[in-house]
LOGUTI-629268 format. One line per field, with one value per residue (C-alpha): residue number from 1; residue in one letter; chain; x, y, z. Coordinates in steps of 0.1 Angstrom, whole numbers, plus 5000, padded with zeros to 4 digits. Layout:
<pts>
num c(NUM, ...)
residu c(A, ...)
chaine c(A, ...)
u c(X, ...)
v c(Y, ...)
w c(Z, ...)
</pts>
This chain:
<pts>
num c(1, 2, 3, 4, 5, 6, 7, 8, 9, 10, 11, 12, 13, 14, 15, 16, 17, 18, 19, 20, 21, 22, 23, 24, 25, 26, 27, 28, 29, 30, 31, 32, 33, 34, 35, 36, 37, 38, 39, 40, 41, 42, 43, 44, 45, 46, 47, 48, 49, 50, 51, 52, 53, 54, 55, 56, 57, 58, 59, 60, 61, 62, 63, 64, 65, 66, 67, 68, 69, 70, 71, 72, 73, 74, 75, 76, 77, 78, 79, 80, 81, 82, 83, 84, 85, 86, 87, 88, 89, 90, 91, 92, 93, 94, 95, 96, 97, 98, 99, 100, 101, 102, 103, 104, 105, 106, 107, 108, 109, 110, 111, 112, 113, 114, 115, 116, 117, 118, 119, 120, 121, 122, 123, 124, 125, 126, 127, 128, 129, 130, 131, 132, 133, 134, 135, 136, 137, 138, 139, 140, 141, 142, 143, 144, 145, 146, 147, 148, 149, 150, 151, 152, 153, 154, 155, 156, 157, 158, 159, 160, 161, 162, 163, 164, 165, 166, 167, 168, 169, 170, 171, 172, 173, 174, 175, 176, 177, 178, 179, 180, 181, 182, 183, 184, 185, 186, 187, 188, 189, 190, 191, 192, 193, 194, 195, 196, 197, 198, 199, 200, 201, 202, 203, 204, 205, 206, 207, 208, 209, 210, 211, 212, 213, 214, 215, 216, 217, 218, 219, 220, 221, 222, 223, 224, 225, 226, 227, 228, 229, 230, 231, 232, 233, 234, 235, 236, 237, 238, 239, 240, 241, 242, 243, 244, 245, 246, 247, 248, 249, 250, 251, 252, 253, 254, 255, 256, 257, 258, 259, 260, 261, 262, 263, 264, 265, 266, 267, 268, 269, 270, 271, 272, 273, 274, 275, 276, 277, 278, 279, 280, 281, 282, 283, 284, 285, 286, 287, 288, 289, 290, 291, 292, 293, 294, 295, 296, 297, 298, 299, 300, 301, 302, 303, 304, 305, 306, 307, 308, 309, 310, 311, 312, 313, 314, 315, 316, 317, 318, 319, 320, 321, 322, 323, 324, 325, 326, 327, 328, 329, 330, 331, 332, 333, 334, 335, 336, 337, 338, 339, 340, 341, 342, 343, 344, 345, 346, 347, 348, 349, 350, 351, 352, 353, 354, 355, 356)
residu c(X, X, X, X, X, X, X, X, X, X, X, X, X, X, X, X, X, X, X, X, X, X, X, X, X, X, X, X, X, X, X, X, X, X, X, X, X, X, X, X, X, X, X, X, X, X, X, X, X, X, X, X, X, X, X, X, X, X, X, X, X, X, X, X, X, X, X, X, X, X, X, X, X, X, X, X, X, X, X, X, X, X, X, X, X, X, X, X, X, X, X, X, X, X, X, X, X, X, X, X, X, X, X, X, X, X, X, X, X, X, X, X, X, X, X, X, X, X, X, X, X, X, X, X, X, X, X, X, X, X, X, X, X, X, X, X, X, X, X, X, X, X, X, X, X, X, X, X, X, X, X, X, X, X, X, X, X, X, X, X, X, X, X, X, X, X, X, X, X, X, X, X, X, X, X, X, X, X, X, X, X, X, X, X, X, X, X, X, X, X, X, X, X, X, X, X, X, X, X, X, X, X, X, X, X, X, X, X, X, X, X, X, X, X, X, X, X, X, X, X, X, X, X, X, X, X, X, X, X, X, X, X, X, X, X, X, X, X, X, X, X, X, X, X, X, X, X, X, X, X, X, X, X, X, X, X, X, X, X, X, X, X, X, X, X, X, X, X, X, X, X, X, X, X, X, X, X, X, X, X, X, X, X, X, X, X, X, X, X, X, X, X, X, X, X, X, X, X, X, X, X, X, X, X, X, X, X, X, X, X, X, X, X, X, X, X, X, X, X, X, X, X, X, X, X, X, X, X, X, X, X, X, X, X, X, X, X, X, X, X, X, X, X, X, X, X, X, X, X, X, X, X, X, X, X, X)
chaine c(A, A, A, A, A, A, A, A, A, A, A, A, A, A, A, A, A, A, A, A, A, A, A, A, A, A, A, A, A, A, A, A, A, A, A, A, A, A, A, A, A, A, A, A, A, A, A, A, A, A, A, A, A, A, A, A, A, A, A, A, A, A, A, A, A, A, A, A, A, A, A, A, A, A, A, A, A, A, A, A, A, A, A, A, A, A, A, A, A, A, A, A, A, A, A, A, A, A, A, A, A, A, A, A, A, A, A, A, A, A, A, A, A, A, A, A, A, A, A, A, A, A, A, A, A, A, A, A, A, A, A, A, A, A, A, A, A, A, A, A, A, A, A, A, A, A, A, A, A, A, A, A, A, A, A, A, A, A, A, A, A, A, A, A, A, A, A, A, A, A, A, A, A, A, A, A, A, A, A, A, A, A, A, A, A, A, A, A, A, A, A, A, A, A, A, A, A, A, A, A, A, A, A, A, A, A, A, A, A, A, A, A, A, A, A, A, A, A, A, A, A, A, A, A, A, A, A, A, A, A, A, A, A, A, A, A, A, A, A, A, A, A, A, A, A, A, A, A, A, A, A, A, A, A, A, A, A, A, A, A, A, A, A, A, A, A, A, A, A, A, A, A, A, A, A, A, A, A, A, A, A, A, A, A, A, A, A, A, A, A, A, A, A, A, A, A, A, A, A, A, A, A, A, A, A, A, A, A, A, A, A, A, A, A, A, A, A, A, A, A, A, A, A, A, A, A, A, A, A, A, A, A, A, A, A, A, A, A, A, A, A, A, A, A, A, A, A, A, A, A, A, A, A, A, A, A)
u c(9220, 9198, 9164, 9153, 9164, 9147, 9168, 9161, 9184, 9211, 9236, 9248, 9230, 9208, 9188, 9168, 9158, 9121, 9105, 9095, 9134, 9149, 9139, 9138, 9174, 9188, 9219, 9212, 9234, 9254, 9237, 9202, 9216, 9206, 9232, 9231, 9262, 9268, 9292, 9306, 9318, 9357, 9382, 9406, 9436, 9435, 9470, 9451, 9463, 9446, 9460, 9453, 9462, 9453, 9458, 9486, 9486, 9518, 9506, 9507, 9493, 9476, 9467, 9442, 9465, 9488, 9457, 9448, 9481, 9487, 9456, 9427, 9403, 9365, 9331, 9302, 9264, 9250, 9223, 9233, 9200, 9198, 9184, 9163, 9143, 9106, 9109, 9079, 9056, 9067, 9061, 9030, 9024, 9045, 9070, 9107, 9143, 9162, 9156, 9117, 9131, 9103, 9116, 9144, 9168, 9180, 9201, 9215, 9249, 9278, 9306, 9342, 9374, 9396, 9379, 9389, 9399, 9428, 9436, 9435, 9456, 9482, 9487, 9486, 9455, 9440, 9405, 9390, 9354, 9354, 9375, 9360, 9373, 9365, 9366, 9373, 9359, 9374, 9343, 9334, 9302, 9280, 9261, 9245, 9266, 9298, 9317, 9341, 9356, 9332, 9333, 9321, 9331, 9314, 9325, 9353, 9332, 9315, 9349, 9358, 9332, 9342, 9315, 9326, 9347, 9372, 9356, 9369, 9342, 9305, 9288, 9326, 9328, 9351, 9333, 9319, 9333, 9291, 9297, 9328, 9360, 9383, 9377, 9349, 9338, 9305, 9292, 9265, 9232, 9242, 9227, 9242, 9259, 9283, 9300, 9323, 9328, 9362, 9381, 9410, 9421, 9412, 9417, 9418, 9397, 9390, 9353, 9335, 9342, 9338, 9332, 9297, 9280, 9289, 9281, 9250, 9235, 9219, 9203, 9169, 9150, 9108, 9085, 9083, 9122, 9125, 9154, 9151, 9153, 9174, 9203, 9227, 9244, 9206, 9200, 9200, 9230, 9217, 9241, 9220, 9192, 9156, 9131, 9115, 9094, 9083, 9056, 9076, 9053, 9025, 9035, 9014, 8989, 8995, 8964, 8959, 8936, 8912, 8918, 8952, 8976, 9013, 9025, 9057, 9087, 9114, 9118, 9151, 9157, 9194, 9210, 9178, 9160, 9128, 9107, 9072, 9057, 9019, 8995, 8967, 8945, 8921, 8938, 8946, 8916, 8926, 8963, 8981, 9009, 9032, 9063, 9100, 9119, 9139, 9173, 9204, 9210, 9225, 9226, 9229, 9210, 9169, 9141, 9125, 9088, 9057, 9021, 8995, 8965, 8928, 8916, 8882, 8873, 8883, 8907, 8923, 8947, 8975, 8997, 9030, 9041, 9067, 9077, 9114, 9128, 9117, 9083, 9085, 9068, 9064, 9043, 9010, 9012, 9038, 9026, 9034, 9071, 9070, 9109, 9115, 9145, 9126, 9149, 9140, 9104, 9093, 9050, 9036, 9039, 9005, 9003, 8968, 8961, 8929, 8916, 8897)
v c(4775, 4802, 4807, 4807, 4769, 4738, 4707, 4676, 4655, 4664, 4640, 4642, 4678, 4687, 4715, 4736, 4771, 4781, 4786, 4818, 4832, 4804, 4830, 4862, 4869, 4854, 4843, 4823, 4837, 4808, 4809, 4798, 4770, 4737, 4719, 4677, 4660, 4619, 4622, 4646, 4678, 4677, 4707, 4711, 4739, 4764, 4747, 4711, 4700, 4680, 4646, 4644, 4608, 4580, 4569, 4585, 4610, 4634, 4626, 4662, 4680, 4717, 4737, 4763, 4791, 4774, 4765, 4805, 4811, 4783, 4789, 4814, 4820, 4816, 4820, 4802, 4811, 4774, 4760, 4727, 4706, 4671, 4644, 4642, 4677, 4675, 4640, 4649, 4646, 4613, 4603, 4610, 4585, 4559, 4556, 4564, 4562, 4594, 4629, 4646, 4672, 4698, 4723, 4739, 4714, 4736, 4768, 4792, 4804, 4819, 4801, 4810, 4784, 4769, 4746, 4714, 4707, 4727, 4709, 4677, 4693, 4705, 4668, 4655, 4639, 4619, 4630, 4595, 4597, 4560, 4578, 4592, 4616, 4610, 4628, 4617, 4638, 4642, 4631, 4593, 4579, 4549, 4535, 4500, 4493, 4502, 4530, 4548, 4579, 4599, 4591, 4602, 4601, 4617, 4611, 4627, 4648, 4667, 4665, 4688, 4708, 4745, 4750, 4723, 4739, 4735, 4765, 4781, 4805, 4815, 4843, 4861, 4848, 4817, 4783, 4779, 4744, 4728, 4741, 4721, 4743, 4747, 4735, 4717, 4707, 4722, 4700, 4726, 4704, 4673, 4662, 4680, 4645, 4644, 4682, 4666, 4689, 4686, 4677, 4655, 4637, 4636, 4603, 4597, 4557, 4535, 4526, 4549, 4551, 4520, 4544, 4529, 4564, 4560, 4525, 4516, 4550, 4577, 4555, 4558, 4524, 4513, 4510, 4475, 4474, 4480, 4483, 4443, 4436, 4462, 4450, 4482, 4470, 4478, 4513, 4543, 4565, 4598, 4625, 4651, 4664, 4669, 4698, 4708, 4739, 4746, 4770, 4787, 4812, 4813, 4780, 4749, 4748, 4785, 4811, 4841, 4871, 4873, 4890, 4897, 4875, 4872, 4835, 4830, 4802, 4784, 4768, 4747, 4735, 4736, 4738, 4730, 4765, 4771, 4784, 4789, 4785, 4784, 4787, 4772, 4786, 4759, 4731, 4723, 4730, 4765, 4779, 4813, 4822, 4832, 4861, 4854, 4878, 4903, 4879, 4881, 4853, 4819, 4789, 4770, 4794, 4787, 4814, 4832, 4835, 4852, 4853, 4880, 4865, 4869, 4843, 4839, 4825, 4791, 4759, 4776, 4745, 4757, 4742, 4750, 4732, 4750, 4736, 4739, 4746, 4717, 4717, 4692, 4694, 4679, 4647, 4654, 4629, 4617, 4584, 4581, 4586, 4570, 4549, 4535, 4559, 4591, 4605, 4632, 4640, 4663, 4663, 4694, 4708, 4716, 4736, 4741, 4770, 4785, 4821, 4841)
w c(3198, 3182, 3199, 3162, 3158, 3160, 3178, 3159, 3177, 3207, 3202, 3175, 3173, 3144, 3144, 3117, 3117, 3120, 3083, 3090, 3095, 3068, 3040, 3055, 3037, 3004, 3020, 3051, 3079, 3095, 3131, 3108, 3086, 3093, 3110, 3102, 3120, 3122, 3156, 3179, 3162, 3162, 3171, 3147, 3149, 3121, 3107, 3103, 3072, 3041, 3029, 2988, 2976, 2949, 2916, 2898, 2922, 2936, 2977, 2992, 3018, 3022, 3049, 3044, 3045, 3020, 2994, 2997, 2987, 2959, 2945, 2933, 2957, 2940, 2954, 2946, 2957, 2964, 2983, 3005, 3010, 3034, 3015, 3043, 3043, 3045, 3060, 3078, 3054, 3047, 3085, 3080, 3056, 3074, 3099, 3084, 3103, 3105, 3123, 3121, 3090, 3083, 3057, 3071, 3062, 3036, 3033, 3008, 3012, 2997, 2998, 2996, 2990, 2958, 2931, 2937, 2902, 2910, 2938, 2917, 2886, 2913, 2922, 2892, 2895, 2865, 2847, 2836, 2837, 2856, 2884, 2919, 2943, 2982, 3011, 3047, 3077, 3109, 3125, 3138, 3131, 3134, 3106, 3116, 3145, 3124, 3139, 3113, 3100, 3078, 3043, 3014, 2972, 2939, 2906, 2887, 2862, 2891, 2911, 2882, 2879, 2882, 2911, 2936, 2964, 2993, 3016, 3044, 3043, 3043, 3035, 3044, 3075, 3084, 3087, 3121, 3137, 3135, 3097, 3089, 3103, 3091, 3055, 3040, 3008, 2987, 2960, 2943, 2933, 2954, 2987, 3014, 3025, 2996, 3013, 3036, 3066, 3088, 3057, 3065, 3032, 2998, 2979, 2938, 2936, 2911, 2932, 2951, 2991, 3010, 3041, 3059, 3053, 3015, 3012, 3039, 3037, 3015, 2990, 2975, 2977, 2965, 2986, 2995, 3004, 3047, 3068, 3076, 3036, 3021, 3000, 3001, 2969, 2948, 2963, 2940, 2956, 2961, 2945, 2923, 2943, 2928, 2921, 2954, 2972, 3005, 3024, 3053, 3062, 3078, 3093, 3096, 3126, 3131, 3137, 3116, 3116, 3088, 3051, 3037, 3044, 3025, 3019, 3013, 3006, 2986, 2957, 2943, 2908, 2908, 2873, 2857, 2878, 2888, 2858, 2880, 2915, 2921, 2953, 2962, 2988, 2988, 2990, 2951, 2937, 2921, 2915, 2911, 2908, 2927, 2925, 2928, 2955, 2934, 2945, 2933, 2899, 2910, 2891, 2920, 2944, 2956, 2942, 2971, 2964, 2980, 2971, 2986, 2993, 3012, 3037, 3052, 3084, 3093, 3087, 3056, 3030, 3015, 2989, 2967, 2937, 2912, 2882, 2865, 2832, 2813, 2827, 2851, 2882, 2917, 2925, 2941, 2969, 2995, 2996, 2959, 2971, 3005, 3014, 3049, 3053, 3049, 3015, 2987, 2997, 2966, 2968, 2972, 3004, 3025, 3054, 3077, 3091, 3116, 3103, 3129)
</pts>
């Protein structure tokens, strides 16, 4: 493990990078992505191959090698997010289930494979818009006592998106085995849950999966719903991911010398983009805004930002909020957004610091 990553959990590891090196390049190199696993990571052999199967579907099976040749290779810049980042904040409201997330849930990558929608035209594979597409991982977990392959299932419009990929590779390089080796899916603007890693079959349904990670897992409830009350069946499912931005540097708690002082972050609109980010120094009470990193265009890609400002002496507040496209921002509060399984916190994101 990099000395530049945060363990959240050691079995099943999860780990995030520190803020400070999660945006120090556009791309984030593979050793600093987050890494969220549900079980042990499995070893599969290079030749592994994929099961596709369903509904009026030619059953076939690929290994990578044989998709490279059958099909066009395509690359796609995306940023893969846990529903869970910045649970943190959300802790500090209340107590949530799930690993501490601070920001670095997140990363930025290029990613290299075939578009599934070739895949699914290959077998034959219907397009009805009541139709989904899941994915079964090699790896075992255990939701609520129930221990089962991973499984996971979107929709056939986004199925067919031209974005969503089978990867082999990131940033060039091949997949790593914590990032999915030898094939994974990447589902551009959906919670990083929906881009099965360890890829082992691909199914055409006429319901979504019925795999305990799909089904008991990764839903959006209110407030007032806990883990003793929830009713899985009434959760929101949670596929496209919202409007978010982050402080990563300084970090919270951390001491800085007096005057200039360069903060820095992320912001993530997805297809919507970012259209604005703003700073406060003083804890909300005045903005300013901020400049986007002179990055590469990616539709589904984060905006690097940074803001030069001057600090005086003492417990300093800082706050981000960016807005996208259509104007919309971010709530101002956690507690507004609070959920007993810690998913999709959005407020602006504070971070203390001591000037001296």
């Amino acid at each position: 493990m990099s000395e530049q990553m945060i363990e959240r959990s050691p079995d099943p590891y999860n780990a995030e990078p520190e803020p400070g090196a999660l945006i120090e390049q556009f791309l984030t190199p593979q050793a600093l992505f987050y890494v969220r696993s549900h079980g042990p990571v499995p070893d599969l052999p290079a030749d592994h191959r994929i099961e596709v199967s369903g509904i009026d579907v030619e059953s076939r099976s690929f290994s990578v090698e044989e998709l490279k040749s059958a099909f066009p290779t395509r690359m796609v810049t995306a940023v893969l997010q846990c529903a869970g980042n910045r649970r943190t904040d959300l802790q500090q409201v209340s107590k949530t289930s799930g690993d501490p997330w601070d920001v670095g849930a997140i990363g930025n990558a290029e990613w290299t494979g075939v578009h599934l929608a070739d895949v699914l035209d290959a077998v034959g594979a219907p397009g009805a818009s009541d139709l989904f597409v899941a994915f079964t991982g090699a790896d075992e977990v255990d939701v609520e006592g129930k221990e089962a392959p991973f499984g996971v299932s979107i929709g056939m419009a986004k199925a067919r998106a031209p974005d969503v990929l089978l990867a082999w590779a990131m940033n060039g390089e091949p997949l790593a085995p914590e990032h999915g080796a030898p094939l994974r899916m990447v589902v551009p603007g959906y919670a990083g849950v929906r881009s099965a890693k360890w890829l082992t079959r691909i199914e055409v349904r006429d319901a979504p999966s019925d795999a305990p990670i799909q089904a008991h897992d990764y839903k959006l409830f209110p407030a007032d719903v806990t883990s003793e009350t929830v009713d899985w069946s009434q959760g929101l499912t949670i596929n496209a991911m919202p409007l978010n931005a982050a402080i990563c540097s300084p970090g919270s708690g951390e001491s800085l010398p007096a005057g200039g002082v360069r903060i820095e972050g992320y912001a993530i609109a997805y297809d919507r983009g970012i259209s604005r980010v703003e700073v406060s120094v003083n804890g909300g009470r005045d903005w300013r805004q901020a400049t986007f990193a002179d990055d590469p265009e990616a539709r589904w890609g984060w905006r690097r930002w940074s803001l030069d400002a001057t600090l005086a002496k003492g417990r300093q507040h800082l706050v981000v909020r960016a807005f996208d496209e259509a104007g919309q921002g971010q709530p101002e509060r956690p507690d507004t957004m609070w959920n007993f399984a810690g998913y999709l916190c959005t407020a602006w994101h504070h971070v203390h610091v001591l000037v001296e």
